[in-house]
C-alpha positions as CSV (number, residue, x, y, z in Angstrom):
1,X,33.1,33.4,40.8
2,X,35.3,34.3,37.8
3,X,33.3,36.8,34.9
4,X,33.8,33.7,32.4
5,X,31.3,31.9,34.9
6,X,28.6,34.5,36.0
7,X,28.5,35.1,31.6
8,X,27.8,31.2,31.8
9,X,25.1,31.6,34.5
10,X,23.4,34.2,32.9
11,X,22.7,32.5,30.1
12,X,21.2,29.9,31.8
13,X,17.2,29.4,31.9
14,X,15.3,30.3,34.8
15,X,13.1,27.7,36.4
16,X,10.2,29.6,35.4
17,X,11.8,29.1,31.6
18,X,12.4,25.4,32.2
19,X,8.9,24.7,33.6
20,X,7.4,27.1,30.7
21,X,9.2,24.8,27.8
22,X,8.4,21.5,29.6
23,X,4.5,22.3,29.7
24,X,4.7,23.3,26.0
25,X,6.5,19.9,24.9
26,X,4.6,17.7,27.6
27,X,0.7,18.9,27.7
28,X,0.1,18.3,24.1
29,X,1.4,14.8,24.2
30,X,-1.4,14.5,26.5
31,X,-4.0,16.1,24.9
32,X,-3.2,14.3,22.0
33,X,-3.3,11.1,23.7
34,X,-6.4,11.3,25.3
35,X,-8.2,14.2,23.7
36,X,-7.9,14.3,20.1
37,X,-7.1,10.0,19.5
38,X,-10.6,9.1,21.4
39,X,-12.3,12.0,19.4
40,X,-11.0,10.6,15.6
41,X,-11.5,7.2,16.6
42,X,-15.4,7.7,17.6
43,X,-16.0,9.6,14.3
44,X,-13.7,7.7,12.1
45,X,-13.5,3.7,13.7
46,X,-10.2,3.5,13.2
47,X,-7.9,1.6,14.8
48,X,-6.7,3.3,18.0
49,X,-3.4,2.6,18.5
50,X,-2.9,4.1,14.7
51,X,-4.6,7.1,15.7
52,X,-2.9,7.3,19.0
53,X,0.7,6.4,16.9
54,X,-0.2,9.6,13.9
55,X,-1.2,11.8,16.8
56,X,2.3,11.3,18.7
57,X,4.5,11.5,15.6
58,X,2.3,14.8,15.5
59,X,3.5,15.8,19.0
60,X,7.3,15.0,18.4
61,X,7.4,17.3,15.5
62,X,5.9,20.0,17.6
63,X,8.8,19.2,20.0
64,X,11.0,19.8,16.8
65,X,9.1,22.8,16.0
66,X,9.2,24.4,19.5
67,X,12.8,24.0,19.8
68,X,13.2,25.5,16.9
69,X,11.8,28.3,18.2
70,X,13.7,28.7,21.1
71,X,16.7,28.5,19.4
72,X,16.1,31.5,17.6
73,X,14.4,33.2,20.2
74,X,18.0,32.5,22.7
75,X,19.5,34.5,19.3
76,X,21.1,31.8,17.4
77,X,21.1,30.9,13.8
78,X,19.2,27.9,12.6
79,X,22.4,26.2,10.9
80,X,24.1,23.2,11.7
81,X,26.7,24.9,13.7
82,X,24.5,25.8,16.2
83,X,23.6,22.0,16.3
84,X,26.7,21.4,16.6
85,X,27.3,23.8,19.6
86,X,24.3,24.9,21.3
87,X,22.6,21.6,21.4
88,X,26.1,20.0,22.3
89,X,25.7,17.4,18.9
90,X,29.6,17.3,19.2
91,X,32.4,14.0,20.4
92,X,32.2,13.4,23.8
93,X,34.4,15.2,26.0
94,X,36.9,13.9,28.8
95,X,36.4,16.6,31.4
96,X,39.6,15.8,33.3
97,X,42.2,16.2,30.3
98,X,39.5,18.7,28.2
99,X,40.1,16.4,25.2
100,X,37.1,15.3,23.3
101,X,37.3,11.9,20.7
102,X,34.8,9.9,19.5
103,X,36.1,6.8,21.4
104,X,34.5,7.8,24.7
105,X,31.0,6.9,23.2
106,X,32.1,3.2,24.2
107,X,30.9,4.9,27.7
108,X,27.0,4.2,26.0
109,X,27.8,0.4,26.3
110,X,27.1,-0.2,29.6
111,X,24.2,2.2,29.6
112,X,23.1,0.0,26.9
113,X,23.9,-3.4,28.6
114,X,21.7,-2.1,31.7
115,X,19.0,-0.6,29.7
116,X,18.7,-3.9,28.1
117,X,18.4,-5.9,30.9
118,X,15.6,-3.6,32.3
119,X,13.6,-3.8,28.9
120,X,14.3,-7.6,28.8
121,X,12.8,-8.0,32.6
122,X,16.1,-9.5,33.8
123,X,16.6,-6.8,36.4
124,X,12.7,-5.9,37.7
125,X,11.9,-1.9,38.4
126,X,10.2,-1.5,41.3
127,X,6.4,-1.6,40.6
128,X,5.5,1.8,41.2
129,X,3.3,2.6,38.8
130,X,0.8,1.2,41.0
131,X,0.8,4.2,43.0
132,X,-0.8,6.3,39.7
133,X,-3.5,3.9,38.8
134,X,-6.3,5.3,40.8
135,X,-5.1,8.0,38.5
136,X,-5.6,7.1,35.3
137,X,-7.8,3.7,35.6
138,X,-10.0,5.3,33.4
139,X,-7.4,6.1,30.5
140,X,-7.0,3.8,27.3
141,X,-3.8,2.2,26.8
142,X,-2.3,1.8,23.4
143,X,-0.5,-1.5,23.2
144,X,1.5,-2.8,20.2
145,X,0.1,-6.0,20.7
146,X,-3.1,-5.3,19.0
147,X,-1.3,-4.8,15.5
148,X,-0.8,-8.3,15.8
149,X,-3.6,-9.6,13.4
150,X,-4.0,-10.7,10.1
151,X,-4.9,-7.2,8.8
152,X,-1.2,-6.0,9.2
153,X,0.7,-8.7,7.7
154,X,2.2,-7.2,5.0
155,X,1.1,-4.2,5.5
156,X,4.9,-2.2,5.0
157,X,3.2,1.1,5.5
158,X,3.5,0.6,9.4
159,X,7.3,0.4,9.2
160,X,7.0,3.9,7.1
161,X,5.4,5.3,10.6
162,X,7.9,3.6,12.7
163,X,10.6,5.3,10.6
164,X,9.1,8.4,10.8
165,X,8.7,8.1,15.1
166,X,12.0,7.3,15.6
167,X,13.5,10.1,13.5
168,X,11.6,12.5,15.1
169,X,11.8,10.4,18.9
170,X,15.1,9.9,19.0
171,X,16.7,13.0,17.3
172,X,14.5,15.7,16.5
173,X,12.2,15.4,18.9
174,X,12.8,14.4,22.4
175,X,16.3,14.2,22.9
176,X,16.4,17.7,20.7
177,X,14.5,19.1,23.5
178,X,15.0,17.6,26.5
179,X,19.1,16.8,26.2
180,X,19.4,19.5,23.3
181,X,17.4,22.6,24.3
182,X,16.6,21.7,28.4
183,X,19.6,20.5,29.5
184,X,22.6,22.5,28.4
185,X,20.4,25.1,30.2
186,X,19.1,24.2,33.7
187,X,22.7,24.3,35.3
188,X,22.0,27.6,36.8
189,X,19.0,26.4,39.2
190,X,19.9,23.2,39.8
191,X,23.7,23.3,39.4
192,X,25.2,19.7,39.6
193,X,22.1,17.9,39.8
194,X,20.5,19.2,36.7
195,X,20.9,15.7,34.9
196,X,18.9,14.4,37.5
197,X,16.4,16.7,36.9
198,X,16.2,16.5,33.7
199,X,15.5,13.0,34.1
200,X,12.5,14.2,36.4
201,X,11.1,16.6,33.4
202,X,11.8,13.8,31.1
203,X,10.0,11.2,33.2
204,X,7.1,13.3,33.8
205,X,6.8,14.4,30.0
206,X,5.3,11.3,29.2
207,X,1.5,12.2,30.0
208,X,0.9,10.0,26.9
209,X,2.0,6.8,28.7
210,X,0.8,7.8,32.2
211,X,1.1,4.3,33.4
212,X,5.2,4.1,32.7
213,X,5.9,7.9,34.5
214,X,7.2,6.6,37.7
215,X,9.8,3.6,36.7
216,X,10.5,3.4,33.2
217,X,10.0,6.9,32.0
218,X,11.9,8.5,35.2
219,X,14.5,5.9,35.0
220,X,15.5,6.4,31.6
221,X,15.4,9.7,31.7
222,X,18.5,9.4,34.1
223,X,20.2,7.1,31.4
224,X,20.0,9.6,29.0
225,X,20.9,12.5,31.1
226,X,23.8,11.4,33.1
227,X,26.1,10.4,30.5
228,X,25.2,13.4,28.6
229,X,26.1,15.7,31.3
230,X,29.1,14.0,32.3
231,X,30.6,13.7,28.6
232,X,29.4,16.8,27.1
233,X,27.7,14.9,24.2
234,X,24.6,14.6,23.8
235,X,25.2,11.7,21.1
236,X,25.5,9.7,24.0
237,X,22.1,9.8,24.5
238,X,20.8,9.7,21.4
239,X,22.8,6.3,20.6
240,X,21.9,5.0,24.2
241,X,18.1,5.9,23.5
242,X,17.7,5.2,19.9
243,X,19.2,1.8,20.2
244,X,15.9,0.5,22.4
245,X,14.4,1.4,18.9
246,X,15.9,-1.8,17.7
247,X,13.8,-3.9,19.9
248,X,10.4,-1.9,18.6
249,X,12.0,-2.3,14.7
250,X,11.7,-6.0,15.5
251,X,9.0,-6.1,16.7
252,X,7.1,-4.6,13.3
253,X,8.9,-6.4,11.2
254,X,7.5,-9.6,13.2
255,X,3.9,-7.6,12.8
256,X,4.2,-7.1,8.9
257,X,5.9,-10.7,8.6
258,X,2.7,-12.3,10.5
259,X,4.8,-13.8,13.1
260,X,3.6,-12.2,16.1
């Protein structure tokens, strides 16, 4: 093992660490979820899913926060360079010549293509969510269908909080944390497979939709992680995950337009 490489390792997080950041990004998803949203909503009869939508926007900017944290608790300056490095914001990298260009993020297409085809029900996930509903039987589920009423045509405000969750989703919030501040990391315990895992921590993240853990959440946790890893970018995920927020875009604007 060269010196250049035990310097690497020894920067990396211990699983203690890793386990440590993941409870502080994932448990107050949850909390919020199905803590806090059923609370407002008894005391205020609000609509739910808005509740359960401000209380997750809430959570992502935590995520924002607490990686912020990190940061300059690892001993880096808050600046864009550190973006830029740390968190691996940088053009993709072949690993076999060492040269990096912006043209290898044509390698999020067929991520894309796939991921699309698994939202769209074309290729069917195994149903294994089944396996957590004794679980969580008892939870309420927030669906995007019930915005679909007279009471939110028009009403432009939701596309403000859509805006909002997707900034904070796909940039500053998730993918800062689990790509940005997780996965750069979590090399030295789990050495090649630490995409995979990743995925895992990602999957299992999502205690505020419970009921998608095992097949969506897990799944696409390995979409965004892989092509990360292997490209040195984690752009690639961000484009890769932020482009399912297309579908959700259309779907509001159908909401606010009175077409669904």
């Amino acid at each position: 093992m060269t010196s250049q490489h035990s310097r690497q390792l020894d920067n990396q997080y211990s699983l203690q660490k890793i386990l440590i950041i993941w409870a502080l990004s994932a448990m107050p998803m949850g909390v919020l979820a199905f803590v806090i949203t059923p609370g407002v909503v008894a005391i205020t009869n609000w609509t739910p899913l808005i509740v359960y939508w401000i209380a997750i926007i809430i959570g992502l900017v935590w995520q924002f926060i607490l990686s912020l944290i990190i940061l300059k608790r690892d001993g880096h300056e808050l600046n864009w360079q550190t973006v830029v490095t740390r968190m691996k914001y940088q053009r993709p990298v072949n690993t076999k010549t060492g040269k990096s260009s912006y043209w290898l993020l044509l390698w999020t297409i067929p991520f894309i293509v796939l991921s699309a085809l698994i939202q769209s029900g074309v290729i069917s996930l195994p149903n294994v969510d089944s396996w957590m509903a004794p679980l969580i039987q008892h939870l309420p589920k927030y669906d995007l269908a019930s915005l679909g009423t007279t009471e939110y045509k028009g009403a432009w405000w939701i596309l403000g909080l859509f805006i909002v969750t997707s900034v904070f989703n796909y940039f500053f919030g998730e993918e800062f944390m689990y790509r940005g501040i997780l996965l750069p990391k979590m090399n030295g315990v789990f050495g090649k497979w630490d995409w995979f895992f990743n995925g895992i921590l990602f999957g299992f993240y999502h205690l505020h939709k419970p009921h998608i853990i095992l097949s969506t959440a897990l799944y696409f946790g390995f979409v965004f992680s892989l092509p990360s890893r292997l490209l040195q970018s984690n752009w690639m995920a961000v484009i890769i995950h932020g482009l399912e927020g297309l579908l959700g875009f259309i779907v509001i604007l159908g909401i606010i337009l009175g077409l669904s």
